[in-house]
Residue, then its C-alpha position, 0 to 999 in steps of 0.5 A: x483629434x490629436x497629434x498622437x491620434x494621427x500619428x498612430x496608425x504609421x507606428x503600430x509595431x512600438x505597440x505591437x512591441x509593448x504589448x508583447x512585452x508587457x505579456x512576458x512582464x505577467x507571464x515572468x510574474x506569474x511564473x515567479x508565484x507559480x515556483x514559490x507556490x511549489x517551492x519544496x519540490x526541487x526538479x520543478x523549482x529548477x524548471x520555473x527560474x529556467x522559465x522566468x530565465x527564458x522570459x526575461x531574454x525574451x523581454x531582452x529581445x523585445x527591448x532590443x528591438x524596439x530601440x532599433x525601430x525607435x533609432x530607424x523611425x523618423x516619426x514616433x508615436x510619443x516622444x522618444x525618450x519617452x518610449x526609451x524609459x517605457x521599454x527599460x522600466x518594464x525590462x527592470x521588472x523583469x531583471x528583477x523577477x529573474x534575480x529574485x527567482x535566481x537569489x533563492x536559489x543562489x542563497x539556497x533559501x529552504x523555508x519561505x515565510x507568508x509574507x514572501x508569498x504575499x510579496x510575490x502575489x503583489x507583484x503578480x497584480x501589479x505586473x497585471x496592471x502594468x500590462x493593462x495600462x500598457x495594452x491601452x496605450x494606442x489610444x488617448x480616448x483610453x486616457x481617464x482609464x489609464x490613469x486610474x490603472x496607474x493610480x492602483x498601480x502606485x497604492x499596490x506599490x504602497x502595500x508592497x512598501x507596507x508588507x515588507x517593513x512588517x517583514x523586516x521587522x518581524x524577522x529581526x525580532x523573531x528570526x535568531x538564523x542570521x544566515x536565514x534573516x540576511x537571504x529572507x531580507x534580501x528577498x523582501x527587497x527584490x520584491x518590493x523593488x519589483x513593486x517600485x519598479x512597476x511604479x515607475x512605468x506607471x510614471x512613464x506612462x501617466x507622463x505619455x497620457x497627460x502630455x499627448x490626451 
């Protein structure tokens, strides 16, 4: 049995914590799809960034706590500065989300292109990943499971990287809007950095599993 075996029972809350923050990550993903899903209907499109908004405090109040607990707990369940960059790389997610809800609004975005949508639904899976990597954490006998999550977490970010060059491209050839090529630009990559920002908690937790498995 391993160190991070024994030492797991006195922390439960860190997963506790992770866990409910990953569950706002899918929720704030979800969202994100959902307002773009239903983007012409200006009321309801209001009440999604209101939620994504709401979320993403809520995910705020999570990472604040886990830190306090990090700083008030002698031992934790991995390294700490590990559990540091865990809890932020998920809050990144979620600022990320909140400020792509927020751009299309602020720039007054009215037409969405399919590669926007499709965009958003690789973020939407790649937040499901996230949260299933995360949830398994609390035991190493989930390690080979782990890492393979983490595997289709950074081909999804691939993808993502794929469709949003094709994006650009295609609007620099075909859009003759500058205002509109500036905001759709812009709004591709948000969401790809969304991707890449999925990626680095896959990193993080690869690191946790091959150092503490």
């Amino acid at each position: 049995m391993s160190l991070l075996s024994v030492l797991m029972p006195r922390e439960r809350q860190f997963f506790t914590l992770f866990n409910n923050h990953a569950a706002l990550v899918v929720e704030g993903a979800r969202t994100l799809v959902e307002l773009l899903g239903d983007y012409t209907d200006n009321g309801r499109r209001d009440a999604y960034i209101a939620k994504i908004q709401s979320v993403e405090h809520q995910a705020d109040a999570v990472t604040h706590q886990t830190v306090a607990l990090m700083h008030n707990t002698f031992v934790t369940p991995f390294d700490r500065d590990q559990i540091n960059k865990l809890i932020q790389r998920m809050d990144d997610i979620l600022d990320l989300i909140q400020d792509t809800a927020e751009t299309l609004m602020l720039y007054d975005v009215h037409e969405l292109t399919p590669e926007v949508r499709h965009l958003a639904d690789l973020v939407q899976v790649c937040c499901g990943r996230v949260h299933d990597a995360v949830t398994q954490l609390s035991s190493m006998d989930n390690g080979p499971a782990i890492l393979k999550i983490c595997q289709e977490i950074d081909a999804l970010e691939t993808d993502a990287d794929r469709v949003t060059r094709g994006a650009i491209s295609k609007l620099f050839r075909q859009e003759q809007d500058v205002r509109q090529l500036v905001k759709l630009k812009t709004v591709y990559e948000l969401l790809e950095l969304t991707t890449d920002k999925c990626q680095d908690v896959a990193l993080v937790i690869e690191g946790v599993v091959l150092e503490n498995g």
